[in-house]
MARTISE-655982 format. One record per atom (N, C-alpha, C): residue number from 0; atom name; x, z, y; residue in one letter. Coordinates in steps of 0.001 Angstrom, whole numbers. Atoms other than C-alpha are relative to their C-alpha. Layout:
<rs>
- nr  atom  c1  c3  c2  rest
- NUM  CA  X  Z  Y  A
...
</rs>
This chain:
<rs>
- nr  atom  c1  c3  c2  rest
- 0  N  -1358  388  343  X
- 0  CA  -18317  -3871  -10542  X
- 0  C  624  1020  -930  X
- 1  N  -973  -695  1204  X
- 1  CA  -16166  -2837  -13386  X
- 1  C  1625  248  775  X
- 2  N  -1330  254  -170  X
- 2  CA  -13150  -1125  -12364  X
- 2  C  975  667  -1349  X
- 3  N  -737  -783  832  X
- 3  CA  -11649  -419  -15690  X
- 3  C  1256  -790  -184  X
- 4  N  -1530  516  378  X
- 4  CA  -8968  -3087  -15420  X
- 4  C  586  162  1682  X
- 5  N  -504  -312  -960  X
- 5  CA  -8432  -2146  -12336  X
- 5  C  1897  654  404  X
- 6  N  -1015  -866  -121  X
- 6  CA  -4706  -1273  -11006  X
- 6  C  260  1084  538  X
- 7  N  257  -1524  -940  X
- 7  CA  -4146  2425  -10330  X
- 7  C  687  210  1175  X
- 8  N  -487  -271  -1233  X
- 8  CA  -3695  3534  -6806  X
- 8  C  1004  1025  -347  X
- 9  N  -1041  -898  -443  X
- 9  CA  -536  5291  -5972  X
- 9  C  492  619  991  X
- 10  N  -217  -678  -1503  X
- 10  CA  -362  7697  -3474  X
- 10  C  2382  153  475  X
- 11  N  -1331  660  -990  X
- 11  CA  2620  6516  -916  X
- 11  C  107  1016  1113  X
- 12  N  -285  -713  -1388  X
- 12  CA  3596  8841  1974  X
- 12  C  1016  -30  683  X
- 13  N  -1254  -92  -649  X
- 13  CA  6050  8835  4838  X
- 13  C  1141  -1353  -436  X
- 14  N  -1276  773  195  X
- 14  CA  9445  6913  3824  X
- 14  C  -702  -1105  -1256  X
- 15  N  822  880  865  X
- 15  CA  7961  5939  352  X
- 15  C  -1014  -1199  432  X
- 16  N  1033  1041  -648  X
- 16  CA  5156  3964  2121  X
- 16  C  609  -939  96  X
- 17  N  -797  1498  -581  X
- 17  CA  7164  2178  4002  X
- 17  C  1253  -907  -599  X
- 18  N  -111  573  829  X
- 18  CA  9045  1581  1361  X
- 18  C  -14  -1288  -909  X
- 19  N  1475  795  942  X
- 19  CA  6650  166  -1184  X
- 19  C  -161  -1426  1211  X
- 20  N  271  1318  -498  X
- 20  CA  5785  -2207  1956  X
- 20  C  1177  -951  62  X
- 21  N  -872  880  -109  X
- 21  CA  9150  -3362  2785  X
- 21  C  81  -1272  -1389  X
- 22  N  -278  756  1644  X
- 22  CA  9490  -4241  -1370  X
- 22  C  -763  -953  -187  X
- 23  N  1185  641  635  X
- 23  CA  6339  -5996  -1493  X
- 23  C  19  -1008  1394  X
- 24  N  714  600  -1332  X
- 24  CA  6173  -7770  2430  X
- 24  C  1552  -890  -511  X
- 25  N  -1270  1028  -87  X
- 25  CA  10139  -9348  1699  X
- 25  C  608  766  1523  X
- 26  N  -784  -310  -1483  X
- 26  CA  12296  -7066  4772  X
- 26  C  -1084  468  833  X
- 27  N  1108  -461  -650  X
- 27  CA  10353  -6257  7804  X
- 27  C  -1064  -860  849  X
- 28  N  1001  739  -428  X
- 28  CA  8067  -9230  7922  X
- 28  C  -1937  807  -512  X
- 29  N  1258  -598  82  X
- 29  CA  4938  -6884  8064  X
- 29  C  -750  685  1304  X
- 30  N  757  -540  -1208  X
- 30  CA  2022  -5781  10424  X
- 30  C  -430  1231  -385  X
- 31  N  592  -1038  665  X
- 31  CA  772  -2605  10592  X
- 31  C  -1118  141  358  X
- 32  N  1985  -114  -36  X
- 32  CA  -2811  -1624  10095  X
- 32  C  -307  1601  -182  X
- 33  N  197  -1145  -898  X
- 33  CA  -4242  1359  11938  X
- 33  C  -50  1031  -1311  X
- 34  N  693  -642  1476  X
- 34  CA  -4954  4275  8884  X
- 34  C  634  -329  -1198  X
- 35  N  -573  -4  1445  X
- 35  CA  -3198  2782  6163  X
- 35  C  716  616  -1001  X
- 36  N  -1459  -632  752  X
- 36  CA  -250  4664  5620  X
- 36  C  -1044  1483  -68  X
- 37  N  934  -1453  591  X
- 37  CA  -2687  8103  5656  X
- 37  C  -988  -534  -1088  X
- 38  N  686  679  823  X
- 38  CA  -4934  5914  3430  X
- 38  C  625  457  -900  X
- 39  N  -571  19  1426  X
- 39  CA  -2262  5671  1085  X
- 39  C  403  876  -618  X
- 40  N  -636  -1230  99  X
- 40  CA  -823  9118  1441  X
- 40  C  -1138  962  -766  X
- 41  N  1521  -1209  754  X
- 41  CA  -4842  10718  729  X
- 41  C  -532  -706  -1589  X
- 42  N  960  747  986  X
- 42  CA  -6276  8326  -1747  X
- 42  C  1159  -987  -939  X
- 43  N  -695  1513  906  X
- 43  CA  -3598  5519  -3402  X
- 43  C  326  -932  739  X
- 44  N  491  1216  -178  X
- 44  CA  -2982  2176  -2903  X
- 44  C  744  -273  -835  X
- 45  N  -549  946  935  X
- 45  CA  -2124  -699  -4984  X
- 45  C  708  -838  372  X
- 46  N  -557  995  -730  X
- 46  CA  -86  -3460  -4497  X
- 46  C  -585  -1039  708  X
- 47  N  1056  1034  48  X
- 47  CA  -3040  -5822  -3881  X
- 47  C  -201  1172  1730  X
- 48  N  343  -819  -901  X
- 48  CA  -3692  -2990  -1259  X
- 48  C  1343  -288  1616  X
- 49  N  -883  166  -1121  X
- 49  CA  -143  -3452  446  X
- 49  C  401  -1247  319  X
- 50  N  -85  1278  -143  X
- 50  CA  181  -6945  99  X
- 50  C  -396  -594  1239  X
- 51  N  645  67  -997  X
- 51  CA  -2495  -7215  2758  X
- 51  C  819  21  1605  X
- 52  N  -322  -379  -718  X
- 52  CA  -328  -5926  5360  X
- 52  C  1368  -1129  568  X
- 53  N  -1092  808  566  X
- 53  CA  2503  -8868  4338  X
- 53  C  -841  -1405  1223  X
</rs>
C-alpha cells in the first residue's frame, strides 16, 4: 500500500482529544475505545481514525 495520499496523523492529547472527538462524533454521541486517546497522544490520528469512535 501506498501511503502517499494518505492524511497526516495528528497527535491529540488530553482535552484536545476529546476535543477533536466531540467535533467529529456531533456532541457526546461517542464510545470510547480502550488505548486510543494514548494512541493518539504517541503516534497521530486522523479523522478517519476518530470517526471510528462516532
Amino acid at each position: 500500500q501506498s501511503f502517499k495520499n494518505a492524511e497526516p496523523g495528528i497527535k491529540l492529547c488530553g482535552r484536545e482529544f476529546i476535543r477533536a472527538v466531540i467535533y467529529t462524533c456531533g456532541g457526546s454521541r461517542w464510545e470510547g475505545s480502550p488505548g486510543m486517546s494514548s494512541k493518539c497522544c504517541t503516534y497521530g490520528c486522523t479523522r478517519k481514525d476518530i470517526s471510528i469512535l462516532c
